[in-house]
C-alpha positions in Angstrom: 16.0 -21.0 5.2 20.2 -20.5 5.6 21.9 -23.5 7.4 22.8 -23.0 11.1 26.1 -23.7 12.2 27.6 -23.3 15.7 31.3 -23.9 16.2 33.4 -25.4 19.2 37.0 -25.2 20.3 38.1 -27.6 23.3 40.7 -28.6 25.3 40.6 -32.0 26.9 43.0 -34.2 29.4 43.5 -35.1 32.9 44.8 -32.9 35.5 44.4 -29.6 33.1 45.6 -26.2 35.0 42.1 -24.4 33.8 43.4 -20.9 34.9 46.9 -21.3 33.3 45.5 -22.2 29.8 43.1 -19.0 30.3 46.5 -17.4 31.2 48.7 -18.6 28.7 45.8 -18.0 25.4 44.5 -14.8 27.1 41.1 -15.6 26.3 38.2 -15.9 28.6 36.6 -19.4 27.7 32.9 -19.7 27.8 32.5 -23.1 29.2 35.1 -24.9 31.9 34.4 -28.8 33.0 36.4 -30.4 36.0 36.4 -34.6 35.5 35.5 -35.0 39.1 32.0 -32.8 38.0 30.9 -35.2 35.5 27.6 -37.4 36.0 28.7 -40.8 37.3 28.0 -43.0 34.3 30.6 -40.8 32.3 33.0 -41.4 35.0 32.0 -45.1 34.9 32.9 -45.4 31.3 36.1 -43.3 32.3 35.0 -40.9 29.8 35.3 -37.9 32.7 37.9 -35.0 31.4 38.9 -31.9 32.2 37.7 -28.9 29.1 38.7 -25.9 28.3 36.0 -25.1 26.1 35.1 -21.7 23.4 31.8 -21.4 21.6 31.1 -19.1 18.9 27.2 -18.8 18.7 25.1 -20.3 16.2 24.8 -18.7 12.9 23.3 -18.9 9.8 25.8 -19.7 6.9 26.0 -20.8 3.6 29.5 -23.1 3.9 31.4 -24.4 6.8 34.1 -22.4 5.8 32.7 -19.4 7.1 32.1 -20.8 11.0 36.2 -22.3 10.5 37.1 -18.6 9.9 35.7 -17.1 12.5 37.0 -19.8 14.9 40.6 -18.5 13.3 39.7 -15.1 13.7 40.0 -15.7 17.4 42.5 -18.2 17.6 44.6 -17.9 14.3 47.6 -16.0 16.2 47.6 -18.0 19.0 48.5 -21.8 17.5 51.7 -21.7 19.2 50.2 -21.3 22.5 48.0 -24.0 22.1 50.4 -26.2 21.0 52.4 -25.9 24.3 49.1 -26.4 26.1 48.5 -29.5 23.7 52.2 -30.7 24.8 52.7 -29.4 28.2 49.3 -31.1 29.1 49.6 -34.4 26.7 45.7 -32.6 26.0 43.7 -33.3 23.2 42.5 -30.3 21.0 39.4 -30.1 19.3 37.3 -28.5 16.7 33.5 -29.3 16.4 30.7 -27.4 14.3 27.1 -28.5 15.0 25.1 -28.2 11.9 21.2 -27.5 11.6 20.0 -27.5 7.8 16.8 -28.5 6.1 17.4 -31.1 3.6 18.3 -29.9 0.4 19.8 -26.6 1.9 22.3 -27.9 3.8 25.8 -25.0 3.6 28.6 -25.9 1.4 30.7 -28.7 3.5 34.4 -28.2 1.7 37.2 -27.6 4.2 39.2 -24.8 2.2 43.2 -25.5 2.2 43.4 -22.6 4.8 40.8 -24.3 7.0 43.2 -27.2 6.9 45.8 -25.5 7.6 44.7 -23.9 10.1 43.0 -27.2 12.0 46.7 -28.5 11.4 48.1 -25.7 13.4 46.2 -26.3 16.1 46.9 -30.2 16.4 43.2 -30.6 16.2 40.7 -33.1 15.6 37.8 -32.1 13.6 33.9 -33.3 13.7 30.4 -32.2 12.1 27.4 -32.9 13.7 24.7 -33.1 11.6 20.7 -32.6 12.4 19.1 -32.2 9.3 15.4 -31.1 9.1 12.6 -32.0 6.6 11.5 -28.4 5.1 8.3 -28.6 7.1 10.0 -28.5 10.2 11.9 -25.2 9.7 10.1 -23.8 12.7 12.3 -26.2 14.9 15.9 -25.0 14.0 17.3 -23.3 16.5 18.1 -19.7 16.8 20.9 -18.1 15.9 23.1 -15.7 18.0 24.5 -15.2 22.0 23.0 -18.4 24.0 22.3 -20.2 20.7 
């Protein structure tokens, strides 16, 4: 069974303008968070943050690469925006892929030099979380697609 791999673009800081990052990228995001809407242990451990957050849904995939590219595909022209977000908003930028594999299949995990250089564009910080799955527990990985 192929590896599944979601990938994750965010925008985190205090006091974001939501609307006027929308504005400025002109993309829709999938997922907005306001600080003050966090649970009140996350505010506790002043973790609470305003996101600007886009998904691209879960897929199956046979290297990371492929869930970095199409990340770029909707983002790759717009690096200078975000950087004036990333500077106007003293906003931390993001890139996550969550990763569901059965051990022994897991997708190929090199970053390519256009990967990097397109993370470095961004400013962003980069993370993979794993969930790896013995092989007879391929009926739990997740589906693949919109909502996945």
């Amino acid at each position: 069974m192929r590896p599944r791999v979601r990938a994750s673009f965010g925008i985190t800081g205090d006091d974001l303008d939501l609307g006027a990052i929308t504005e400025s990228l002109g993309i829709a995001p999938t997922e907005v968070y306001r600080k003050e809407d966090a649970r009140a242990v996350i505010k506790e451990m002043g973790l609470a943050a305003d996101t600007w957050g886009y998904t691209i849904p879960r897929a199956e995939c046979t290297s990371v690469s492929e869930r970095i590219g199409a990340l770029e595909a909707v983002f790759g022209d717009r690096t200078g925006q975000i950087s004036a977000v990333r500077e106007r908003y003293a906003a931390n930028v993001s890139v996550e892929l969550s990763l569901h594999a059965v051990i022994g299949d897991e997708p190929d995990l090199t970053l390519t030099r256009g990967d990097l250089a397109f993370l470095g564009a961004l400013g962003a910080e980069f993370g993979i979380d794993p969930y790896p799955y013995y092989p007879d527990e391929t009926d739990d990985l997740p589906p693949v697609g919109e909502g996945a």
